[in-house]
N, C-alpha and C positions, 0 to 999 in steps of 0.2 A: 797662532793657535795656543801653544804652551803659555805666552803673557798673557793669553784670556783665562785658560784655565786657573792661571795659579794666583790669578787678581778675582775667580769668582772664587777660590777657596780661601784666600785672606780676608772674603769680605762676607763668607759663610752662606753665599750664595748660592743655590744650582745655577748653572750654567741655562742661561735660555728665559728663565725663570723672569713673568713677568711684572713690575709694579701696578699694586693699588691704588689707584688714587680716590679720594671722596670724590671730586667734583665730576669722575665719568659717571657713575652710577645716575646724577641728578643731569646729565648732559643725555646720556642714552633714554631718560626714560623722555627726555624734549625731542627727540629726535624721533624715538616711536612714534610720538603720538603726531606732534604735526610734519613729517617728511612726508613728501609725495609717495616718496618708495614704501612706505609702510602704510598707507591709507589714511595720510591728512590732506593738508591743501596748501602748504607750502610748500615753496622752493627751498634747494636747499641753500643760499644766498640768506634766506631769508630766517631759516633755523638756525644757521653759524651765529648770526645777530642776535637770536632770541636765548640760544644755550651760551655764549657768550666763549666763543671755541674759537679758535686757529681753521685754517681749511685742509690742514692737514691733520689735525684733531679731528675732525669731523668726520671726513672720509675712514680713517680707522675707525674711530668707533661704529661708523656705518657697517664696516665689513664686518667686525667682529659681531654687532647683532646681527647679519643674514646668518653667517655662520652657525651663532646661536639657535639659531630658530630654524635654520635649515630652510631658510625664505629662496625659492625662484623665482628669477624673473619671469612675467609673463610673457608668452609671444604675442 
């Protein structure tokens, strides 16, 4: 804990604090629009392809917009 703290304070970071990247903003708005969970018609197989993402990339950025949007699942 203390080597984390005192490498986010040499590196003028908070602590927690997360990276910007350009390429999610243009990844998340492909994933609104055509994911099944957000009311398009693709798979998500088929969005990682299209937004040009990791599946692990993916699935964050998936959660971090429900979050955003405060999205439930339907029953």
């Amino acid at each position: 804990m203390e080597a984390a703290k005192i490498k986010a304070k040499q590196s003028d970071k908070k602590a927690g604090a997360k990276l910007h990247v350009k390429k999610s903003d243009a990844a998340k708005k492909v994933i609104q629009i055509y994911s099944k969970d957000f009311g398009g018609s693709l798979s998500d197989k088929d969005v990682m392809k299209l937004a040009g993402i990791s599946p692990n990339t993916y699935y964050k950025y998936k959660a971090e917009l429900k979050k955003e949007n405060n999205f439930c699942e339907p029953n």
